[in-house]
N, C-alpha and C positions, 0 to 999 in steps of 0.2 A: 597440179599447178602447171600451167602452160609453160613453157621454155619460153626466156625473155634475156635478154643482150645482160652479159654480165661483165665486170671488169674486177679481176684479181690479182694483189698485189702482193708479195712475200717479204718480208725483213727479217733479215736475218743479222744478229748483231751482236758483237762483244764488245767490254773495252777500247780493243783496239781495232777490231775490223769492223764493217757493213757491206753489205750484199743486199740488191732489190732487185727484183724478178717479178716481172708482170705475165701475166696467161689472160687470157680470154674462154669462154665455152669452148672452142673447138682443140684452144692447146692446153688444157688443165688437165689433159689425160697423160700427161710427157711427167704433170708436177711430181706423181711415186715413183717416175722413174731417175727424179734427182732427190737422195738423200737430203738430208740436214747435216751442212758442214761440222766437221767434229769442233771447229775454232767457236762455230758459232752456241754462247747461251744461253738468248732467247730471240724467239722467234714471234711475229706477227703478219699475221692473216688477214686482209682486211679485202671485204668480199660487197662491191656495189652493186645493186642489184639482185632480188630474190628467184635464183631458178633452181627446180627442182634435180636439174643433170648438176649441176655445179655441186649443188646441197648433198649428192650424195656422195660425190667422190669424195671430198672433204670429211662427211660424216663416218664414210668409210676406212677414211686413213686411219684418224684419231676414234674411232669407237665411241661416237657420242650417244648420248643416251636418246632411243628414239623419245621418251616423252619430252629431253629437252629440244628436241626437234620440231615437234607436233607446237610445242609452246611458240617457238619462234616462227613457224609457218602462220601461228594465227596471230595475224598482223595486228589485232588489236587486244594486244593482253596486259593486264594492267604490268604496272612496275614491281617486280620481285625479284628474288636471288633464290636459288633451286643450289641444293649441294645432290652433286649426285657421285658414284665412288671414284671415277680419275677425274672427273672435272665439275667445273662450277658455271652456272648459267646468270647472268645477272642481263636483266630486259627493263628497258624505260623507252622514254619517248623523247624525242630530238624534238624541237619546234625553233623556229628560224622565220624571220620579215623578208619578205622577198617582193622585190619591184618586178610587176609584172608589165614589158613591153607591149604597147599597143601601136606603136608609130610601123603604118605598112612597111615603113624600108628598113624593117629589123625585122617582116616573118621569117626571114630566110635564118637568121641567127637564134640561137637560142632566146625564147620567151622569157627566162625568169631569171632573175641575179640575187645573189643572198648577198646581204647588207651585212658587214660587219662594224664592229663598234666606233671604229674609226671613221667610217660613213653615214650613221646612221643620224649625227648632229644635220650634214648636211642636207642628206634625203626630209629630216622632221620641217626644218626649216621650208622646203618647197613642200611641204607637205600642209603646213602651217597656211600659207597662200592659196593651196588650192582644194582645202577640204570643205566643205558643205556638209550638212545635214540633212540630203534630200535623196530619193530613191538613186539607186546606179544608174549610167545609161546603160542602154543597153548593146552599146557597142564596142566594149569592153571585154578584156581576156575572156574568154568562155572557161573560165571554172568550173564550172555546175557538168560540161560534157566529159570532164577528166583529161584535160588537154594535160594538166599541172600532177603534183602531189595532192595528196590528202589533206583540206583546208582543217581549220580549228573546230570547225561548225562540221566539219564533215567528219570527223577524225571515225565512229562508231557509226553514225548511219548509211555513211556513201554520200556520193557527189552527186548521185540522181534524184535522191529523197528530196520531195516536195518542200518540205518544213528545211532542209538543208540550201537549198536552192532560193526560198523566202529570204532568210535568214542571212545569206550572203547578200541577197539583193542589197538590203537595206543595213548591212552593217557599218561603224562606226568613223572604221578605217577608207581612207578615199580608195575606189576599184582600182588605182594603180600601183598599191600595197594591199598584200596578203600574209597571214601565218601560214606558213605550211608546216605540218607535223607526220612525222613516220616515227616507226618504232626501229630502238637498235638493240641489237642481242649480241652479248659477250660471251663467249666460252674460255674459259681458264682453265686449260687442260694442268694436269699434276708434273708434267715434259716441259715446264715452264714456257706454254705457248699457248700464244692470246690468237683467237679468230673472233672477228666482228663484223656482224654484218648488218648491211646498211640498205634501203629498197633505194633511195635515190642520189642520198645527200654522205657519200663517202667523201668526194672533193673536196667537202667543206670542213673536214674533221683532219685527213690523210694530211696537207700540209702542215699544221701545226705543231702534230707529232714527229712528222717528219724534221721539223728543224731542229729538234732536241734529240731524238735521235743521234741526225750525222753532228751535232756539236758535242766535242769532246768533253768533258767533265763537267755535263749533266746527272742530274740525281735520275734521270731514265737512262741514259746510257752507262752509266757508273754501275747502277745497282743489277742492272739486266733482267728484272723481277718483274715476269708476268702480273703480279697484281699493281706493282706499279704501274705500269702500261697500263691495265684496264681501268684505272683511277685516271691515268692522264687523257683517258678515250672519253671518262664520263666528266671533267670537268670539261675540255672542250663543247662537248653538248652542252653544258652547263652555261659557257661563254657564248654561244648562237641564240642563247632567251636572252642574254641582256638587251642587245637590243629592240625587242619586241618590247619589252616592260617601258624602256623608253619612248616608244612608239605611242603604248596607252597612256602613260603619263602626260603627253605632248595633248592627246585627245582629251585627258581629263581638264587640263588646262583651259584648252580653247571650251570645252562645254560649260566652265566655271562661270568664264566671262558671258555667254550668251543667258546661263540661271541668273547671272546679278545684274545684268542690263534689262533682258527681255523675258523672262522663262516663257514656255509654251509647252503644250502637251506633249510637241511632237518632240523638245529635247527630253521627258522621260522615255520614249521608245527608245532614242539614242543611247540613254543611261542605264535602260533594262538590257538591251544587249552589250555594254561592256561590261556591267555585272557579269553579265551571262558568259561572256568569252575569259575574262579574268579567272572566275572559278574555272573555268576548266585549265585554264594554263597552273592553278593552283593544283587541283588536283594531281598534273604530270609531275610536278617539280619536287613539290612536299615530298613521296616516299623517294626522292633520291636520298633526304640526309640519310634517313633509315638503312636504304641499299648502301652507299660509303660506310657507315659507320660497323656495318654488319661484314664488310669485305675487308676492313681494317682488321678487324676481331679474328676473320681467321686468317688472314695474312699473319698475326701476331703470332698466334696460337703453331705455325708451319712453321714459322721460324725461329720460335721459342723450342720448338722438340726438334729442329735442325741444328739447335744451339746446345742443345744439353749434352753436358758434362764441358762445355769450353767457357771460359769466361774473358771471350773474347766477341764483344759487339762489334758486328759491323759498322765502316765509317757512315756509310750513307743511311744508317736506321733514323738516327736524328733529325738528319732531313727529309726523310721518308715521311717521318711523324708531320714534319711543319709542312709537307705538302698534300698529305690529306685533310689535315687544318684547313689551308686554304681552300682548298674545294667546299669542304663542312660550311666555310663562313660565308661563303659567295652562293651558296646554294639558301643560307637564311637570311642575308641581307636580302637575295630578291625575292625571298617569301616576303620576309618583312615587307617588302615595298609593292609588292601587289596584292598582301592584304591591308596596306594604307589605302591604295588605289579604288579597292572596291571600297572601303567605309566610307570612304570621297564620296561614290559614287552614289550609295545609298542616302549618304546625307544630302546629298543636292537632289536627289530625286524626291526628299519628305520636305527643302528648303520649297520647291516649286508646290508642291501644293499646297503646303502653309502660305506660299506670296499669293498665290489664287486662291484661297479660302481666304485671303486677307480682302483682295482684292473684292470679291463675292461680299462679303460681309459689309466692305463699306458701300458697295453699288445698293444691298438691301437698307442701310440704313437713311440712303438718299432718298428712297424708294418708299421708308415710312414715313421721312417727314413731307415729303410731295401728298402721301397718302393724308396725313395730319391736315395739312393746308385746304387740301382741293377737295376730298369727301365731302364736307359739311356744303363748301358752295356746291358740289353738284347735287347733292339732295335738295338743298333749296332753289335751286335753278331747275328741276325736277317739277320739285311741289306745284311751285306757283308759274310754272311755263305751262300748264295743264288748263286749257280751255272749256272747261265741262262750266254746264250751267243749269241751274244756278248754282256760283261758287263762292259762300260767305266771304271767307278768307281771303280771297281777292280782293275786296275791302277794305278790310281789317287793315292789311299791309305785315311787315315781316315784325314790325316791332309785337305781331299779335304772338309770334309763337315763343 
């Protein structure tokens, strides 16, 4: 793995203190020579960008397991939880809508912005205005060369792959919105310390935790509990698909209107590829509840034989509970709603060619009775148009036949 620009951040926290400590590649070799404050009871690690110097130090401090290592360097592995003996790996996938800048007086500034919930009404709305159903142009973000992240379409094949490159052409979404998706990997060391690392999208995760954090009588700051933190890590990813599900709802919307005014072939292309990108965003989302409910299980299990012989529960367990709740319900509310999205989807795709088999069917029945009318005169306009001689029935006249 090539050495590539990393940014690391440390939290160190209790009740009553915090402490954040940033290093880079070249100063992360100073990070063993500063202990972990004896005040502080737990710590977070949170590591943007994948380089392999970075990856080892850290691997090195904490003695991670090299296969949960190997797991996390292959960027594309599906979502699980690995128990290994001091620590625990849990790996899913981040996916997020991000405007990508095309206006020349912004190449200087960062290309791409992640939309959050709070923006994403506004972004749909111009979004509403100015989508079509026709190929990209081509003078749009270059995705396909890896200028970005890893797109939805790209997520297993690459940015270069043919059928990847097709595929974004003509996807659903207007070229000036994208999914971008990377994968994130947890380690939950037994030293009650979370490292998380991220290939692009740490900024979009790092503040939210961060505000719960430094706010004092928070169920993450109160409890100080590694698996807390890695539940608060995996609902925030959880909160960057919301607005993407709104993004294709807004799409499913507008394609309703164009099946019930006008259908046309080319909106089932449209409708084959948001099937197509929906299941895949189903696929990343569904084993989350799996991976939470399995990190709840041994969370309980730690602090159930940390608790034996006292029969004294912690205050914040309660709340503990109702906040893995939430995550659980927010993770099948948006299954729920992008597996409505795609049965939308398939059903206006079978609506369109029932309206054109309908349509078909009355053009053929127009077609028999023209046929019905006109056959007969043109066979007798045939018969007796024929100038051959001698020809009785020319004679005769029509009342002969």
């Amino acid at each position: 793995m090539p050495a590539t620009p990393s940014e690391i951040a440390i939290f160190d926290f209790s009740p009553e203190n915090l402490m954040i400590r940033r290093y880079d590649n070249d100063t992360l070799k100073y990070f063993t020579d500063e202990p972990q404050p004896r005040w502080a009871k737990c710590r977070w690690i949170s590591v943007n960008g994948l380089s392999w110097d970075v990856i080892q130090v850290i691997a090195r401090e904490y003695r991670l397991d090299r296969l949960g290592v190997q797991y996390m360097l292959d960027t594309r592995s599906r979502t699980k939880a690995e128990m290994f003996p001091n620590h625990s790996l849990l790996i899913l996938t981040l996916q997020k809508l991000v405007f990508m800048s095309s206006d020349e007086d912004d190449q200087s500034s960062q290309g791409s912005e992640t939309l959050s919930s709070s923006q994403v009404q506004r972004a749909l709305q111009w979004l509403r205005a100015l989508l079509s159903w026709k190929r990209r142009p081509d003078n749009g973000p270059d995705i396909e060369k890896g200028e970005y992240s890893r797109t939805l379409q790209g997520y297993y094949t690459g940015s270069h792959d043919p059928r990847t490159v097709l595929l974004e052409k003509y996807s659903p979404l207007k070229r000036e919105f994208v999914v971008l998706c990377e994968q994130v990997s947890i380690f939950i060391i037994d030293s009650n310390v979370v490292i998380s690392f991220f290939e692009n999208s740490a900024q979009d995760i790092e503040p939210q935790i961060i505000e719960r954090i430094v706010t004092p009588g928070t169920v993450l700051r109160e409890s100080c509990d590694a698996s807390v933190l890695a539940q608060a890590i995996i609902g925030s990813v959880v909160d960057l698909a919301i607005p993407v599900e709104a993004a294709y709802r807004d799409v499913i919307g507008d394609l309703e209107l164009d099946v019930l005014t006008g259908p046309t072939l080319e909106d089932t292309k449209s409708l084959y590829l948001v099937v197509s990108e929906i299941s895949r965003l189903l696929n990343f989302i569904t084993p989350i509840v799996p991976l939470v409910n399995n990190l709840r299980d041994h969370h309980s299990t730690t602090v159930n034989k940390k608790s034996a012989g006292s029969e004294q529960v912690p205050p914040t367990k309660q709340k503990e509970s109702m906040y893995i709740a939430s995550i659980v319900d927010r993770c099948i509310s948006l299954t729920a709603s992008l597996n409505q999205l795609n049965s939308s989807a398939n059903a206006m795709i079978e609506l369109i060619f029932n309206t054109l088999a309908a349509y078909q069917n009355r053009t053929m029945k127009q077609l028999t009775v023209a046929t019905i009318i006109f056959l007969p005169l043109t066979f007798i306009t045939a018969y007796f148009g024929q100038e051959f001689q001698p020809f009785d029935d020319l004679e005769l006249g029509i009342s002969h036949l």
